[in-house]
CHARMM internal coordinates of N, CA and C (Angstrom, degrees):
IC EDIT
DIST 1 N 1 CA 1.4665
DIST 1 CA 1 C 1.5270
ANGL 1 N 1 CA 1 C 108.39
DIST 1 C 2 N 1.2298
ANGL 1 CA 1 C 2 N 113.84
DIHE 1 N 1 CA 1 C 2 N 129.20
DIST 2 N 2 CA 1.7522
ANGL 1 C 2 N 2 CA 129.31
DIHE 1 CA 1 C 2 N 2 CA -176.61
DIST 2 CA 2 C 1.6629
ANGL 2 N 2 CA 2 C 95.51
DIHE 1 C 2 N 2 CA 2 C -94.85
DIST 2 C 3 N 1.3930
ANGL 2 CA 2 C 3 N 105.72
DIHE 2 N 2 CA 2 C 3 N 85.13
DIST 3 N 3 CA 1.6890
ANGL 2 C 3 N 3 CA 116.00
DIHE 2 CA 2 C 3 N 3 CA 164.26
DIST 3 CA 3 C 1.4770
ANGL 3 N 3 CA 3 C 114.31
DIHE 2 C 3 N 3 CA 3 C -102.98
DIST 3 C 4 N 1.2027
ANGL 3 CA 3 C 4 N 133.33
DIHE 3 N 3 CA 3 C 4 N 115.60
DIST 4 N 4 CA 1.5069
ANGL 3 C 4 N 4 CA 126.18
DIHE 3 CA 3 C 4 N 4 CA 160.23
DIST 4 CA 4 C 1.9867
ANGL 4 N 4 CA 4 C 110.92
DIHE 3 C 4 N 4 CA 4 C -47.71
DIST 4 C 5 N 1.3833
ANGL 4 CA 4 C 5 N 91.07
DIHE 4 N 4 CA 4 C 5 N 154.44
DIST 5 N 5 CA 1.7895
ANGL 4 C 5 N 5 CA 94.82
DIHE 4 CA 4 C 5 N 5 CA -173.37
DIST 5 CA 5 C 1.1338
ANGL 5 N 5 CA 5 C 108.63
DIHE 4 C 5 N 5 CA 5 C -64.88
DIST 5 C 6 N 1.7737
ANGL 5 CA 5 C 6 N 132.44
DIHE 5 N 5 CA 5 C 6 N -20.74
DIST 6 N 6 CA 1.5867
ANGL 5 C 6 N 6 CA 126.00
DIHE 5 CA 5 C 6 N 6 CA -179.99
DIST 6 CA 6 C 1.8342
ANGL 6 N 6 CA 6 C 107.86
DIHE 5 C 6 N 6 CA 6 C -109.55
DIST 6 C 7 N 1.4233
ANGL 6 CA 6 C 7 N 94.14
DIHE 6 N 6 CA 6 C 7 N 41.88
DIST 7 N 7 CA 2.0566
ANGL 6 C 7 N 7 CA 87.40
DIHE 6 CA 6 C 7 N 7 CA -165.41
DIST 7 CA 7 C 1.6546
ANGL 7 N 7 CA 7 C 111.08
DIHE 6 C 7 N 7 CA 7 C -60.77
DIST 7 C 8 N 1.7643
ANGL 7 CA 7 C 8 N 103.69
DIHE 7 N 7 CA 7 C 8 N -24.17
DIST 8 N 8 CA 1.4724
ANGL 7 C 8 N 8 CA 103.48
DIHE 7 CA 7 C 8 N 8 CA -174.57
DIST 8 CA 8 C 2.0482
ANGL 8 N 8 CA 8 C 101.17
DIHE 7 C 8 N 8 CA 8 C -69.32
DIST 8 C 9 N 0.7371
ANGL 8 CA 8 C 9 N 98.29
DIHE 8 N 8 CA 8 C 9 N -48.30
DIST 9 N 9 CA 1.7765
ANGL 8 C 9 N 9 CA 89.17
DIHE 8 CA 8 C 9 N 9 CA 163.47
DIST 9 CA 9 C 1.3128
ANGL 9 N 9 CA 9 C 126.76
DIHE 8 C 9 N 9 CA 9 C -64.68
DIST 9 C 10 N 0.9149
ANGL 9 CA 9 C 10 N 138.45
DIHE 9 N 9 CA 9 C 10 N -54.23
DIST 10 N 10 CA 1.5620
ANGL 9 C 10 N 10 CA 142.10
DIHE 9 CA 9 C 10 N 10 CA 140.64
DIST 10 CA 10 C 1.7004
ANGL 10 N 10 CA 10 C 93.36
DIHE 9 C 10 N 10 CA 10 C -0.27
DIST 10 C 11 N 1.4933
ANGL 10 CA 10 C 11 N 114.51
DIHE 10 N 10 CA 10 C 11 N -95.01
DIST 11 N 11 CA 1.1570
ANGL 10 C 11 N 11 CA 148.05
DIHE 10 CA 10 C 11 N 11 CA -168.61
DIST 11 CA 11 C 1.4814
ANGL 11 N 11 CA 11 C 119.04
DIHE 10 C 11 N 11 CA 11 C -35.63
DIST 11 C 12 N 1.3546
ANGL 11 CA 11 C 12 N 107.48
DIHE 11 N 11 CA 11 C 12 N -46.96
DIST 12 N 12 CA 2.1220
ANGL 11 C 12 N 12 CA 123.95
DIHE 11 CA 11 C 12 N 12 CA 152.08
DIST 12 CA 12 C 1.1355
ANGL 12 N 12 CA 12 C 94.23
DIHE 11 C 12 N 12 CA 12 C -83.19
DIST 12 C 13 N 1.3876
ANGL 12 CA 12 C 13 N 166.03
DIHE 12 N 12 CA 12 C 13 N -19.05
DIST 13 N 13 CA 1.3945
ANGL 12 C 13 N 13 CA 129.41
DIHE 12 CA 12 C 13 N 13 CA 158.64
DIST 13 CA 13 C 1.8202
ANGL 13 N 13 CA 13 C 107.15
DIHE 12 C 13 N 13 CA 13 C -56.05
DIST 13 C 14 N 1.4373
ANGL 13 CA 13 C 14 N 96.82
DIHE 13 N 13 CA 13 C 14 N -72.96
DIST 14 N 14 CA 1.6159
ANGL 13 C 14 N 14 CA 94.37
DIHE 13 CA 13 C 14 N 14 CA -176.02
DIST 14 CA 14 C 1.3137
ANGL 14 N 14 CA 14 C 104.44
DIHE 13 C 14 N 14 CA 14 C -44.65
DIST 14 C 15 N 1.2849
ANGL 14 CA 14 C 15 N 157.90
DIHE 14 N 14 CA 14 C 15 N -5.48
DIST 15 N 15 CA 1.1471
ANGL 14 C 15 N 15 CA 116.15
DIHE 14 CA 14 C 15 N 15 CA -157.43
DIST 15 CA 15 C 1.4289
ANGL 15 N 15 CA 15 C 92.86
DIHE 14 C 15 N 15 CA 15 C -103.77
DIST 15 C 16 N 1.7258
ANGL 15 CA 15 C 16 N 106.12
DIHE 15 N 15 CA 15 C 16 N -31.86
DIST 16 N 16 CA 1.3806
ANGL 15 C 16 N 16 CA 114.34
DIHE 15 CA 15 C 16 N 16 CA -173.49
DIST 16 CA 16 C 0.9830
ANGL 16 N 16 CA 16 C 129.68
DIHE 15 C 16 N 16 CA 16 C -74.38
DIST 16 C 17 N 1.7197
ANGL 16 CA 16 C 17 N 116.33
DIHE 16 N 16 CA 16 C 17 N -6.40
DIST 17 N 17 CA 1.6102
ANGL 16 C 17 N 17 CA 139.66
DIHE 16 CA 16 C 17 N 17 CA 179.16
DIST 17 CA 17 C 1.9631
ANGL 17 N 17 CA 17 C 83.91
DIHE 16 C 17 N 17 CA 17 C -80.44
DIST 17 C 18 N 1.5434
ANGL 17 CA 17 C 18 N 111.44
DIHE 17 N 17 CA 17 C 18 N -48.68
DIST 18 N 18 CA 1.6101
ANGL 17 C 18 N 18 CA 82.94
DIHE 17 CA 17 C 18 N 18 CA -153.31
DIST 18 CA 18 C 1.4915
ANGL 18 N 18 CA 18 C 94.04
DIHE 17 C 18 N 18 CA 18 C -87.61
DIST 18 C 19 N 1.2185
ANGL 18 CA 18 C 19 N 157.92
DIHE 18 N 18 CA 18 C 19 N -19.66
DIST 19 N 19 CA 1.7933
ANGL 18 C 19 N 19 CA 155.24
DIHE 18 CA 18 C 19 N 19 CA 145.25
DIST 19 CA 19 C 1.6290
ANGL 19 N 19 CA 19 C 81.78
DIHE 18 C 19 N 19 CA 19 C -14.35
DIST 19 C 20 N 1.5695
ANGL 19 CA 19 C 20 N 117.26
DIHE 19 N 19 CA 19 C 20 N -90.07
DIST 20 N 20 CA 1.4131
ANGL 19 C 20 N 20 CA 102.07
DIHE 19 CA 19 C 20 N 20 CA -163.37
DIST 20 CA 20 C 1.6476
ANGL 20 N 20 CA 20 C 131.74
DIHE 19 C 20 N 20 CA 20 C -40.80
DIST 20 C 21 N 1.3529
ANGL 20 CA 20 C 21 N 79.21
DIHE 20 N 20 CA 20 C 21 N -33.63
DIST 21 N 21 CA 2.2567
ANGL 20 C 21 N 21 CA 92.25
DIHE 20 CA 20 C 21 N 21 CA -174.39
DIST 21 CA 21 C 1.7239
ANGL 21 N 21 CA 21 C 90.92
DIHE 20 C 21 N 21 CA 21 C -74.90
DIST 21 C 22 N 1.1985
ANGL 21 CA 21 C 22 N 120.47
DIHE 21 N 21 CA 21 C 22 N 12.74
DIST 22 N 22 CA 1.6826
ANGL 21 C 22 N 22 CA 106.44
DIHE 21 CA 21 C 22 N 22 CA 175.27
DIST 22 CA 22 C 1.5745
ANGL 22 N 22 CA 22 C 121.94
DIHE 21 C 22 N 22 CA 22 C 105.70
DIST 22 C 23 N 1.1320
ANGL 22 CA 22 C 23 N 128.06
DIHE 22 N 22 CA 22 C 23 N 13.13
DIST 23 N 23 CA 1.4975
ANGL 22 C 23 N 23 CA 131.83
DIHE 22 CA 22 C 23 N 23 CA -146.60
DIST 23 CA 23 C 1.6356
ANGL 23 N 23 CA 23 C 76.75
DIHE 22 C 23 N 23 CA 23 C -123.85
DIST 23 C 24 N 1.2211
ANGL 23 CA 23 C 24 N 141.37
DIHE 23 N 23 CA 23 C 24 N 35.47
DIST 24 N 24 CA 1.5855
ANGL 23 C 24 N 24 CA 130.85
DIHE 23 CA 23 C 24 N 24 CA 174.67
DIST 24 CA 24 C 2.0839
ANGL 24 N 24 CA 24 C 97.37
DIHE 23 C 24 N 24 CA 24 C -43.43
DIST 24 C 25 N 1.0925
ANGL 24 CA 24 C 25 N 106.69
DIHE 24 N 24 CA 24 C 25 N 157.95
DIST 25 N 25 CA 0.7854
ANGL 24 C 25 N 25 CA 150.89
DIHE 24 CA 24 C 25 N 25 CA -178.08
DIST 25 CA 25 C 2.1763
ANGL 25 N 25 CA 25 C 116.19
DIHE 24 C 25 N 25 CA 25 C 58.60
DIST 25 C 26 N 1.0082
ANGL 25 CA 25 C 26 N 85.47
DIHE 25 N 25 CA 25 C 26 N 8.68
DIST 26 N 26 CA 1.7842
ANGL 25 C 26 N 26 CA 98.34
DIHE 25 CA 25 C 26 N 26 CA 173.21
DIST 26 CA 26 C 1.3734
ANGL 26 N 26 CA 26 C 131.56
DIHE 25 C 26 N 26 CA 26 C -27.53
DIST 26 C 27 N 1.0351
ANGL 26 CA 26 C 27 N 110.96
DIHE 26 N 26 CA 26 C 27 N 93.87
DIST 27 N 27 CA 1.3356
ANGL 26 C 27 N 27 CA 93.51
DIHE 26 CA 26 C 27 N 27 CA -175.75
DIST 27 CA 27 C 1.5305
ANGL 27 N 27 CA 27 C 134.33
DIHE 26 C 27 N 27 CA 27 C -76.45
DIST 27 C 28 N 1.4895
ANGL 27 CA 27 C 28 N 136.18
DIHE 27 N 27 CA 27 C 28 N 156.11
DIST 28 N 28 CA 1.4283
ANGL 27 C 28 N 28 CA 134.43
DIHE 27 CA 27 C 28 N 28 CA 148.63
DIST 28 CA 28 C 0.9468
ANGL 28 N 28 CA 28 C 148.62
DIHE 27 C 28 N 28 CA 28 C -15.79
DIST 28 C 29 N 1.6373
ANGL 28 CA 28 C 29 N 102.49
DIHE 28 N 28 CA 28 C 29 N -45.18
DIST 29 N 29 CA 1.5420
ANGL 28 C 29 N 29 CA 113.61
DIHE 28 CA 28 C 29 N 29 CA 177.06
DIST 29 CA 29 C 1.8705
ANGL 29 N 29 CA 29 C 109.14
DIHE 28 C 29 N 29 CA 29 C -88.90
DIST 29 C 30 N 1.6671
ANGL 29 CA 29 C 30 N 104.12
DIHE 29 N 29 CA 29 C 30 N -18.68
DIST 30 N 30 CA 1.5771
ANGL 29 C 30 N 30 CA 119.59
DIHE 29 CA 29 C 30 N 30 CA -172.11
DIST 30 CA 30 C 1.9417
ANGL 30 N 30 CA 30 C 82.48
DIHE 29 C 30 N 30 CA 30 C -68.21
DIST 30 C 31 N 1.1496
ANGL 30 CA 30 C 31 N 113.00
DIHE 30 N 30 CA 30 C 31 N -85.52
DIST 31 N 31 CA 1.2184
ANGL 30 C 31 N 31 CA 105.00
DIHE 30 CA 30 C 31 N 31 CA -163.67
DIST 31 CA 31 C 1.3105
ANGL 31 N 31 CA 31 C 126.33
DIHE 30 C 31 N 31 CA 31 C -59.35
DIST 31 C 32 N 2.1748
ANGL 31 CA 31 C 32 N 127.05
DIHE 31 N 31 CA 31 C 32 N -12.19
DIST 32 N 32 CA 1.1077
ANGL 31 C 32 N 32 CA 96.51
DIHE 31 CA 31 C 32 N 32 CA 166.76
DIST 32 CA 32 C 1.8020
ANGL 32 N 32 CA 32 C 120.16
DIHE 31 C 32 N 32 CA 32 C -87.21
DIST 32 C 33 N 1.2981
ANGL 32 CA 32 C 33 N 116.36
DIHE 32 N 32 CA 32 C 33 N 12.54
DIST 33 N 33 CA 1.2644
ANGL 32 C 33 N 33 CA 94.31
DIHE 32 CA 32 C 33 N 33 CA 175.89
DIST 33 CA 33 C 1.6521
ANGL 33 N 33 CA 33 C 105.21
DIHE 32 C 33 N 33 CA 33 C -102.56
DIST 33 C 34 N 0.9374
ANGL 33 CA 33 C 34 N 139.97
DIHE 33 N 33 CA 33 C 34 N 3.69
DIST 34 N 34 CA 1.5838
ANGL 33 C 34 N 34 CA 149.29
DIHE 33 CA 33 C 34 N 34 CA 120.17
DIST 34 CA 34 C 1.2233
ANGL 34 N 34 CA 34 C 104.69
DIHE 33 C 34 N 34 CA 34 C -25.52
DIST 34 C 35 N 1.0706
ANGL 34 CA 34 C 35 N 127.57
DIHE 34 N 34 CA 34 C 35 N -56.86
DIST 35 N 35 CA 1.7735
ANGL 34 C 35 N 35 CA 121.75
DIHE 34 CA 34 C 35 N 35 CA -171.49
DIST 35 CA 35 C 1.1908
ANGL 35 N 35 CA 35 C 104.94
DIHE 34 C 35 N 35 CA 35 C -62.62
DIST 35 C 36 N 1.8386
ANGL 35 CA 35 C 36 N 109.36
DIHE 35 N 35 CA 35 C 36 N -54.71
DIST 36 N 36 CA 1.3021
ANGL 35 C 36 N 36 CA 101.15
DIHE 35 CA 35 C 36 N 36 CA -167.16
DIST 36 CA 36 C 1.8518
ANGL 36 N 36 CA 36 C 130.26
DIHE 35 C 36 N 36 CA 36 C -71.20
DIST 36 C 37 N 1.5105
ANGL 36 CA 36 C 37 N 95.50
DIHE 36 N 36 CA 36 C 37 N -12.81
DIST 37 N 37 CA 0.9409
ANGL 36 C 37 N 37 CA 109.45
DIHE 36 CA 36 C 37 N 37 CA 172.29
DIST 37 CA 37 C 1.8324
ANGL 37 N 37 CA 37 C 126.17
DIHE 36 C 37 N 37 CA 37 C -64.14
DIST 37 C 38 N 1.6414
ANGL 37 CA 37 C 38 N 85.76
DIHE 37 N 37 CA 37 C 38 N -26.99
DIST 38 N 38 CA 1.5254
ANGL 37 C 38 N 38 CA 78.11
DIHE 37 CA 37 C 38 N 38 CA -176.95
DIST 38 CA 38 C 1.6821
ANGL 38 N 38 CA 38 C 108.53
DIHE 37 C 38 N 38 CA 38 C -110.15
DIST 38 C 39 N 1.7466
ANGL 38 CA 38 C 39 N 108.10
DIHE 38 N 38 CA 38 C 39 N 7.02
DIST 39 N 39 CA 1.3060
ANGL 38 C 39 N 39 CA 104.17
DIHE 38 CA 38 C 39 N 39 CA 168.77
DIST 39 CA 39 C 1.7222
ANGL 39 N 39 CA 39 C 113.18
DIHE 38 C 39 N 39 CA 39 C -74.68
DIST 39 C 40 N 1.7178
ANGL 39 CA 39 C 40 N 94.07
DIHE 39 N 39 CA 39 C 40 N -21.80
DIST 40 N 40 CA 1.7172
ANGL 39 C 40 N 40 CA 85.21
DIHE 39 CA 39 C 40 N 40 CA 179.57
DIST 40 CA 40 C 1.3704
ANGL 40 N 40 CA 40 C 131.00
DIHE 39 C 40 N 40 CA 40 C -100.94
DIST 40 C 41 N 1.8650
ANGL 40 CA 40 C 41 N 102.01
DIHE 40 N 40 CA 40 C 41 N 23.07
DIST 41 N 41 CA 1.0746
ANGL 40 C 41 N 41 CA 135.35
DIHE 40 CA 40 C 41 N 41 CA 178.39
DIST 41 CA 41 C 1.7593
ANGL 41 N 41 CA 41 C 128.86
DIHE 40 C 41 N 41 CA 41 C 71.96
DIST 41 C 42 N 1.5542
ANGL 41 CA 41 C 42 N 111.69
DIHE 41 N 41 CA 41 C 42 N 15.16
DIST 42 N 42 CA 1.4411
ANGL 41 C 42 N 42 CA 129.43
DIHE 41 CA 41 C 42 N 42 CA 177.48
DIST 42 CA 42 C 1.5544
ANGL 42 N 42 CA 42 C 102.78
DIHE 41 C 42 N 42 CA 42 C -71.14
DIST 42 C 43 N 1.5129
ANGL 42 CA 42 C 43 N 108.23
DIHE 42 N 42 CA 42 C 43 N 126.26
DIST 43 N 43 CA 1.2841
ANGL 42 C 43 N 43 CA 130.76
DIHE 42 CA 42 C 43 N 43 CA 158.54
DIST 43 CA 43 C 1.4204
ANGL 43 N 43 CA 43 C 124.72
DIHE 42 C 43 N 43 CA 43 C -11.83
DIST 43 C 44 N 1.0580
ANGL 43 CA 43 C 44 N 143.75
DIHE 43 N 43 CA 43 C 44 N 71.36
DIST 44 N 44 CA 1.3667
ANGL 43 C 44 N 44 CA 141.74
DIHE 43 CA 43 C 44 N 44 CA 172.68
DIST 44 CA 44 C 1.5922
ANGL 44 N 44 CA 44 C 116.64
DIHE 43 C 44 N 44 CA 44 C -3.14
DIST 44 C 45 N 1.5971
ANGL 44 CA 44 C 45 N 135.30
DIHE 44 N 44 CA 44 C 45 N 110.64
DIST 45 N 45 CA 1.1396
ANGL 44 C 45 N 45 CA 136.40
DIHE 44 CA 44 C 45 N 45 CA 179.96
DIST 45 CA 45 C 1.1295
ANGL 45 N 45 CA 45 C 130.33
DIHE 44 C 45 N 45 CA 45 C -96.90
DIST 45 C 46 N 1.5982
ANGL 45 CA 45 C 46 N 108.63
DIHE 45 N 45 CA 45 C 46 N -2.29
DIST 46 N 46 CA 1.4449
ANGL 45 C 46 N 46 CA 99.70
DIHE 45 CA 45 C 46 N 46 CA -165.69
DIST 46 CA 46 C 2.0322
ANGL 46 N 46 CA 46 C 92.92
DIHE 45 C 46 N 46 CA 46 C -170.79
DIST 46 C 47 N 1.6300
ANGL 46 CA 46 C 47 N 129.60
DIHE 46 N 46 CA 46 C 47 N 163.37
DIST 47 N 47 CA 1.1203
ANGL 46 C 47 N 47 CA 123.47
DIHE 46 CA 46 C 47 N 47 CA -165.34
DIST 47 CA 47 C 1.5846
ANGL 47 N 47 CA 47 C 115.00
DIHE 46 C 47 N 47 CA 47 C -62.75
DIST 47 C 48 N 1.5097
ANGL 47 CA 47 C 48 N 108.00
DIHE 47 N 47 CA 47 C 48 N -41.51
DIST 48 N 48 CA 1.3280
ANGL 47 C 48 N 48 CA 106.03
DIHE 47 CA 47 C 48 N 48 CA 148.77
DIST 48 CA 48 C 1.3102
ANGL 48 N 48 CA 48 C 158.41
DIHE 47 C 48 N 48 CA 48 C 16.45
DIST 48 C 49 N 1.8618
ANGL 48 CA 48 C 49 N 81.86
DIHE 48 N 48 CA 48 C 49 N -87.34
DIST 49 N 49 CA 1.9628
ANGL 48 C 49 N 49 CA 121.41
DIHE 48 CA 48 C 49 N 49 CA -175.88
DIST 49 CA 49 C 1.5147
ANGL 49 N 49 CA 49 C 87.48
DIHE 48 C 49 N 49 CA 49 C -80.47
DIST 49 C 50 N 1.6589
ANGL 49 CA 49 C 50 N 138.36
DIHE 49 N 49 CA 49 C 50 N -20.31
DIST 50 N 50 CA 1.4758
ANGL 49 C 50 N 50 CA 120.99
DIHE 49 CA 49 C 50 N 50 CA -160.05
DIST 50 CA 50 C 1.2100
ANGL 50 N 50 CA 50 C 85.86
DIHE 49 C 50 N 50 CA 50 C -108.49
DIST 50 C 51 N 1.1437
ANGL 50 CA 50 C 51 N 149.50
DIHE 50 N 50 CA 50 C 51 N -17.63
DIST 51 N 51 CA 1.7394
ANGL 50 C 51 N 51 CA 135.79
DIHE 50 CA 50 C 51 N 51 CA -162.11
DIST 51 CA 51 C 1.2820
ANGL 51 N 51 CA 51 C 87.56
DIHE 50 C 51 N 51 CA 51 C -108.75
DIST 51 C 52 N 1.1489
ANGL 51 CA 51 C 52 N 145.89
DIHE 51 N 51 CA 51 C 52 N -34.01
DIST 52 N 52 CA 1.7324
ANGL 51 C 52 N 52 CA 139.98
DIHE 51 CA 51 C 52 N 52 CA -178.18
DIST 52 CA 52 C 2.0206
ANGL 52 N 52 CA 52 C 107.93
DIHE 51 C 52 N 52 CA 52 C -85.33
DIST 52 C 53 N 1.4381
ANGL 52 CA 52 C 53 N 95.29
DIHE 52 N 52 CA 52 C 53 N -35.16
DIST 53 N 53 CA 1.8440
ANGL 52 C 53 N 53 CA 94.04
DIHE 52 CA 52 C 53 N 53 CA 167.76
DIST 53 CA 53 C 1.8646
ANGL 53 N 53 CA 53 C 99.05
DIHE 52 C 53 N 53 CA 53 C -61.18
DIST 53 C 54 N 1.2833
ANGL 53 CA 53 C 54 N 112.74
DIHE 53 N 53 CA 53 C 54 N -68.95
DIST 54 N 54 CA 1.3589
ANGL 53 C 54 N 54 CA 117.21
DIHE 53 CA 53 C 54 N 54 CA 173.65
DIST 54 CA 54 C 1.4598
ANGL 54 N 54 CA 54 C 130.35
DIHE 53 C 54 N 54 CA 54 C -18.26
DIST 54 C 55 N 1.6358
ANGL 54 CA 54 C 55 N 102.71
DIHE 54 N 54 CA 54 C 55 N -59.69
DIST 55 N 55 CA 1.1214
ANGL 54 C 55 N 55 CA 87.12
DIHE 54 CA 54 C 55 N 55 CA 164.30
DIST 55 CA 55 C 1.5726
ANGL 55 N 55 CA 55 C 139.24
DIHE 54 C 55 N 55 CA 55 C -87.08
DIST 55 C 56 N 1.1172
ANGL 55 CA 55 C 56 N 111.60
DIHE 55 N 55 CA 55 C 56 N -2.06
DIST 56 N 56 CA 1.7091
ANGL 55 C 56 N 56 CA 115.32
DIHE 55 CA 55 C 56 N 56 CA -179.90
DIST 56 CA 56 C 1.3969
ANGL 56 N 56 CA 56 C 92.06
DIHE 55 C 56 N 56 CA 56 C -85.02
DIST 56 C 57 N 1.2348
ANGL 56 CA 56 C 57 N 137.69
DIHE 56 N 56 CA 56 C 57 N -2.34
DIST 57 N 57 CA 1.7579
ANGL 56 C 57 N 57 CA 137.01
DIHE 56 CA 56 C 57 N 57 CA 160.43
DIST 57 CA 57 C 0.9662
ANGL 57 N 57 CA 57 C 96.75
DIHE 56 C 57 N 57 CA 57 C -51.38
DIST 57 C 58 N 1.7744
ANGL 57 CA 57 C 58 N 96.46
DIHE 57 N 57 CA 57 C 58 N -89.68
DIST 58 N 58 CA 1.3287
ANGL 57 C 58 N 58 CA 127.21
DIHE 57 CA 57 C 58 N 58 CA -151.61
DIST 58 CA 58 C 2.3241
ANGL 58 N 58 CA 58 C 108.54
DIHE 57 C 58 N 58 CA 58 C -30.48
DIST 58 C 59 N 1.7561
ANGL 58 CA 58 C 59 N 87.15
DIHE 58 N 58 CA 58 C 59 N -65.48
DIST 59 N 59 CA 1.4676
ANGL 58 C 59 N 59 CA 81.85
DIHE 58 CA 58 C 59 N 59 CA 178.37
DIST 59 CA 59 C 2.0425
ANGL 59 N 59 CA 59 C 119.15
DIHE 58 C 59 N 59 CA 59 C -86.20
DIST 59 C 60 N 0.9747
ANGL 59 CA 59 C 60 N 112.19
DIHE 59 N 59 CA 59 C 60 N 52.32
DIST 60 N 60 CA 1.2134
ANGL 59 C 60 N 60 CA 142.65
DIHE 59 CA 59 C 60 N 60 CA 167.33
DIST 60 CA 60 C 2.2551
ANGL 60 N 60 CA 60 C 97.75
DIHE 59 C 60 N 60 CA 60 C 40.03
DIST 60 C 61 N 1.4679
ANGL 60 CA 60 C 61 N 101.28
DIHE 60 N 60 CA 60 C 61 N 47.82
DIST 61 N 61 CA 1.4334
ANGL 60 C 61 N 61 CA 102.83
DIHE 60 CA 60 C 61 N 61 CA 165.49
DIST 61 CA 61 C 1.6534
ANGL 61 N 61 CA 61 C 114.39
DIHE 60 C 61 N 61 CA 61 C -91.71
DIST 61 C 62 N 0.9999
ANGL 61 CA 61 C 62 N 125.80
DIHE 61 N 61 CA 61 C 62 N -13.31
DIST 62 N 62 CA 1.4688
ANGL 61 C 62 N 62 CA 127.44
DIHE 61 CA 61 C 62 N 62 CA -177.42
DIST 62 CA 62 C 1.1285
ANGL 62 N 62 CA 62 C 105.07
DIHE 61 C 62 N 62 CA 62 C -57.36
DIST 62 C 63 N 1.5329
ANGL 62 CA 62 C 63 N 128.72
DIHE 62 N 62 CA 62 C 63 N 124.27
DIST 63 N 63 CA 1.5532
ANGL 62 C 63 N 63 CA 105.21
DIHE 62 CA 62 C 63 N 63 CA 167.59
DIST 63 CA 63 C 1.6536
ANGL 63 N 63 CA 63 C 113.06
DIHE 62 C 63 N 63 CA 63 C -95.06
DIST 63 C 64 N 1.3724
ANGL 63 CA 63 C 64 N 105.50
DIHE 63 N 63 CA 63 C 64 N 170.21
DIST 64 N 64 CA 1.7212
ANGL 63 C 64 N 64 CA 113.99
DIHE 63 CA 63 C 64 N 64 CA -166.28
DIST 64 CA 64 C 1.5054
ANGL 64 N 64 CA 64 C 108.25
DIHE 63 C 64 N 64 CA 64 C -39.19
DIST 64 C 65 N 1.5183
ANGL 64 CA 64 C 65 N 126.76
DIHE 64 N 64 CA 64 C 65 N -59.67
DIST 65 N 65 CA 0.9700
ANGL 64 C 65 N 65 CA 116.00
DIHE 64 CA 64 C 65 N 65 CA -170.82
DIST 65 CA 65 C 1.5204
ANGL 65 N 65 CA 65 C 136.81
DIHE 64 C 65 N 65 CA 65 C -61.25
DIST 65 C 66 N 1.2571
ANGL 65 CA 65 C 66 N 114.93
DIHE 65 N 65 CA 65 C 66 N -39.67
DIST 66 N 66 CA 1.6172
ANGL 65 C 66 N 66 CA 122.49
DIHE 65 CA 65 C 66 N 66 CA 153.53
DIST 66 CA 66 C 1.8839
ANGL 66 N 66 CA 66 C 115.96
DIHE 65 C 66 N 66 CA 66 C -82.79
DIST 66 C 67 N 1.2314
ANGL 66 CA 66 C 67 N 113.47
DIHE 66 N 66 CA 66 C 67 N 43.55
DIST 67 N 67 CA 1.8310
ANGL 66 C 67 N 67 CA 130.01
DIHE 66 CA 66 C 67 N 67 CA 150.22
DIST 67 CA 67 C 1.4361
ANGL 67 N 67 CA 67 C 106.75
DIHE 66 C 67 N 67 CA 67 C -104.92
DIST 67 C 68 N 1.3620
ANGL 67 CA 67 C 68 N 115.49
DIHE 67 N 67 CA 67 C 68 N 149.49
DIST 68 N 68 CA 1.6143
ANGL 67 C 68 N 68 CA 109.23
DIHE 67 CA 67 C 68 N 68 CA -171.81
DIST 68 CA 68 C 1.1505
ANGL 68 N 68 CA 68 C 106.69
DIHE 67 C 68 N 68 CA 68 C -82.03
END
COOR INIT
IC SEED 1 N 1 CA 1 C
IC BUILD
């Protein structure tokens, strides 16, 4: 598994970025396997997997091999 050393922060940021964007009641475990999903570079499945892929873009955590 390709985890950065602070993913549990990583992992409450996203979750707490999408609570605010409207996703109240979200859970932890919902968004870290979203993370991991897109640390090991699998296709986004659901709105989720694209707003949590998104953001490990945006602030440049994705590593090369799971970027398209």
């Amino acid at each position: 598994m390709n985890r950065h050393p602070n993913y549990r922060e990583i992992v409450k940021a996203i979750q707490a970025n999408l609570v605010e964007f409207g996703y109240g009641g979200l859970r932890e475990d919902t968004v870290l396997a979203s993370y991991d999903k897109a640390m090991a570079g699998e296709k986004p499945k659901g709105i989720i997997d694209m707003m949590t892929r998104s953001q490990l873009e945006q602030n440049g955590l994705l590593p090369e091999e799971a970027q398209p």
